[in-house]
N, C-alpha and C positions, 0 to 999 in steps of 0.2 A: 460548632464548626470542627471540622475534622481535619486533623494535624497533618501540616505536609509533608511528603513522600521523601522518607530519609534510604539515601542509596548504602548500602553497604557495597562495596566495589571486591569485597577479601570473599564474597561468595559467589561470584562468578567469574571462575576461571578462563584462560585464554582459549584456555581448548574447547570450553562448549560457547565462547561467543564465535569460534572458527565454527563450529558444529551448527548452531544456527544461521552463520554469514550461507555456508555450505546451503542450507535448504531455504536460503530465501531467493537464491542463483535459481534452483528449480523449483520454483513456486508454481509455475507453469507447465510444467513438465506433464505429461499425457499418463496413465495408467491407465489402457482398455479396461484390465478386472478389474479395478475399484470397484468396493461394496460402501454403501453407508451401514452401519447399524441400525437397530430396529429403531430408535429414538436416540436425538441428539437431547444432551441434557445439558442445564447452565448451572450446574449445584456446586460453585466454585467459592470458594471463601475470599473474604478481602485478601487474606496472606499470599494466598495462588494468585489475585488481580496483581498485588504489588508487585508478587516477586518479577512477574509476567513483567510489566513496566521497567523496573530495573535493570531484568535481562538487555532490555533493549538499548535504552541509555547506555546501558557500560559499554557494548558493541559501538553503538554510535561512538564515545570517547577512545575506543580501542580503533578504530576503520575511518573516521574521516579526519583526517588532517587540515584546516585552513589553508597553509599554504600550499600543501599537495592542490588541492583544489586551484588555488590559485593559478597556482603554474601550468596547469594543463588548461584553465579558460586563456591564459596567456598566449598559448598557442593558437587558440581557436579568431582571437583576435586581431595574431599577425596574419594567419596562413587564410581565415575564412574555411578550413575544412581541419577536421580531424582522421587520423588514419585509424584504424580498424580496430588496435589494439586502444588507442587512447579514448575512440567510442566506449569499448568493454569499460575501463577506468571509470569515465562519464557516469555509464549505466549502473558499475558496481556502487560510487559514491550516493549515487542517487535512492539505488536498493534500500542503503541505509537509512537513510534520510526518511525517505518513505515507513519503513518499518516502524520508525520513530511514528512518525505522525501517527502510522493505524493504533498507537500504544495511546495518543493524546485522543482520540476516537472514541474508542471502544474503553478505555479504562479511567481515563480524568473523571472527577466530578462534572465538569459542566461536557463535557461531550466534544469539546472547543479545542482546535490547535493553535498555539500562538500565533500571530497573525505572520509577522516577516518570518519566520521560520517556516509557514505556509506557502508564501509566497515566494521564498529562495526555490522551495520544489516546485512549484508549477511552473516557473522560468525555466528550470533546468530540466522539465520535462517539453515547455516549448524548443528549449534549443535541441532535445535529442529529437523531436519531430522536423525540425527543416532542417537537421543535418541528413535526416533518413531519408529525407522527399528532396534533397537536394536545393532547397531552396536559399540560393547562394544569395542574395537581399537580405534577408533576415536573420543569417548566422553570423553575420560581424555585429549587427547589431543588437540581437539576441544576447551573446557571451558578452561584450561590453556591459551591458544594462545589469549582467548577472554577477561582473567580476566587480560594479559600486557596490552591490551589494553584501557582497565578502569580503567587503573591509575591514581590517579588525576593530574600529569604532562602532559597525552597526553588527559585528557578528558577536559583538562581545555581548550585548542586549540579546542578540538571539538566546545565546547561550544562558543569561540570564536568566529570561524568561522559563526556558526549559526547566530550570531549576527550580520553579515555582507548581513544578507538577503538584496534584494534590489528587487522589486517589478518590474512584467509586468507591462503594459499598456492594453488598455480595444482589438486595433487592433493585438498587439503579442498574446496577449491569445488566441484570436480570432484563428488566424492563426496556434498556434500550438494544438489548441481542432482537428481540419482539418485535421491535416495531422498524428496523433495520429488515425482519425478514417478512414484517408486515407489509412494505414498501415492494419487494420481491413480488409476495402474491398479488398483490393492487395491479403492478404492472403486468404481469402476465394476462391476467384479465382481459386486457386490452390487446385487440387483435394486429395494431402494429403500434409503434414507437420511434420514438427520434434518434437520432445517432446520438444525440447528448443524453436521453433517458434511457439509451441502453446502458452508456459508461456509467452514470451513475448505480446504476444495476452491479455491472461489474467492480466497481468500488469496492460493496458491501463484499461481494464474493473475496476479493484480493485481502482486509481485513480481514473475513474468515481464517484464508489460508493464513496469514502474517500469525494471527491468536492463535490457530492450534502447531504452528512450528512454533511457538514458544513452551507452546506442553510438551510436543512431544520430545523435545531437549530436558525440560524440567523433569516430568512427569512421563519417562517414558512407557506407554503402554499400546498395544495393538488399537485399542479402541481410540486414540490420538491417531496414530498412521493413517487407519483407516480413511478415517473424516480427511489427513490431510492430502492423501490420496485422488479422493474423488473431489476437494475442492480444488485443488491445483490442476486436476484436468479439467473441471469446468473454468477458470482463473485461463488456462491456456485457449481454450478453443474460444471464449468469449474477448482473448486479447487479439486470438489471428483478426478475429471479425472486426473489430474496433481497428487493428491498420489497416484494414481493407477501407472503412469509412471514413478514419482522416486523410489516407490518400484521396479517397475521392471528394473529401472537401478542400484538400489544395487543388487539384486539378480542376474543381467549380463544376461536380456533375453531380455534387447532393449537397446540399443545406445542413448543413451539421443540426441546426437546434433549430430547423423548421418541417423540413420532409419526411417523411414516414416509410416504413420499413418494417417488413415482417422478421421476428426471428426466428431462425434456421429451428427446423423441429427436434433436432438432436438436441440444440441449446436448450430450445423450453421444455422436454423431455427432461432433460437432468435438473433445471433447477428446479421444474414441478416437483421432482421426487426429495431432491431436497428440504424445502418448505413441508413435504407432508410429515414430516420428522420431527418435526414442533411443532408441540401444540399452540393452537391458533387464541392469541390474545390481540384483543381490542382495545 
């Protein structure tokens, strides 16, 4: 068994987990010229998996605060709505969050995110969807259900768990980058899709972007840029369409995980060309 993920926190500095916080704000962010390179490659050693991971953790410990968090569902709970700037906070803490998971993803042994720590993000991405859609029933009750869970009794367990990371190998990673992009070309095959099997679609892509803003901070090179380039503007145009889909599944005029839907040709144009960039494993 392979020994658990010890954080050294004295090697990453403030300034590059700001430098990362910085590029995970435009993870979505558009670049018309974005190139891929000729072949994307996975020839990453454990030491780059870890360090990748640890980056992420210290940010998390540097950028979310419990009680910051507290106190701003606090308000969501008196008021029923949040103002613009404490949205951004909402979003920012959540960034985090998120980043974290795509590291328990893409880098753990078992592929698996701890479970309540899963679940704090998917609440906290329901409540930034009915505060977007407006939907004033659901945002008192939403934040309530999110602030039992940021208590410091069950967050201190979340936090626990985090600390039980335990790290791929350089052949697991390998194998599950593959079948993550295997997952891509299956779907596209198919000439429409559900609003819930496109976001899973875009998942994979959002991981994408989250892994290579971790190189391109560590390991700065053009050929990092690049990739994070053209995956942040596929990561954007694939998030416009996905608000487009859950507004129209609050307003009840598509089936989220029943009705079908072609994707836009620009969409499947870029991530066809992506997937041709790896070579294809079964």
């Amino acid at each position: 068994m392979k020994a658990k993920q010890k954080n050294n926190n004295s090697l990453y500095s403030d300034e590059l987990c700001h430098a990362l916080f910085e590029d995970i704000l435009i993870h979505d962010d558009i670049y018309p010229e974005a190139v891929l390179p000729d072949k994307v490659h996975l020839d990453y050693s454990q030491q780059q998996i870890s360090e990748c991971f640890n980056l992420c953790l210290r940010l998390w410990q540097l950028d979310v605060k419990r009680e910051v968090f507290n106190k701003l569902l606090s308000k969501v709970c008196q008021s029923g709505e949040l103002n613009l700037e404490d949205q951004q906070r909402l979003k920012n803490i959540r960034a985090v969050f998120k980043h974290l998971r795509f590291a328990f993803v893409m880098l753990s042994k078992k592929h698996q995110v701890p479970l309540l720590f899963h679940g704090l993000i998917i609440i906290m991405g329901h409540l930034q969807d009915v505060i977007k859609n407006k939907q004033k029933k659901w945002i008192i009750c939403t934040s309530y259900f999110l602030k039992c869970c940021s208590q410091k009794w069950l967050y201190s367990i979340i936090v626990k768990n985090i600390d039980s990371f335990e790290s791929t190998d350089s052949i697991e990673f390998n194998n599950f980058i593959n079948q993550e992009i295997n997952f891509i070309r299956i779907n596209l095959l198919a000439k429409k899709v559900t609003a819930k099997k496109f976001h899973d679609m875009r998942k994979v892509i959002g991981r994408q972007v989250a892994f290579y803003d971790n190189l391109k901070n560590l390991y700065p090179s053009q050929y990092h840029t690049n990739i994070t380039e053209y995956l942040s503007t596929l990561n954007g145009m694939m998030g416009s369409l996905h608000d487009e889909l859950i507004a129209k599944k609050f307003n009840q005029t598509q089936n989220y995980h029943k009705d079908l839907f072609e994707i836009p040709l620009e969409i499947r144009l870029k991530l066809d060309a992506l997937i041709h960039k790896y070579q294809i494993q079964k």
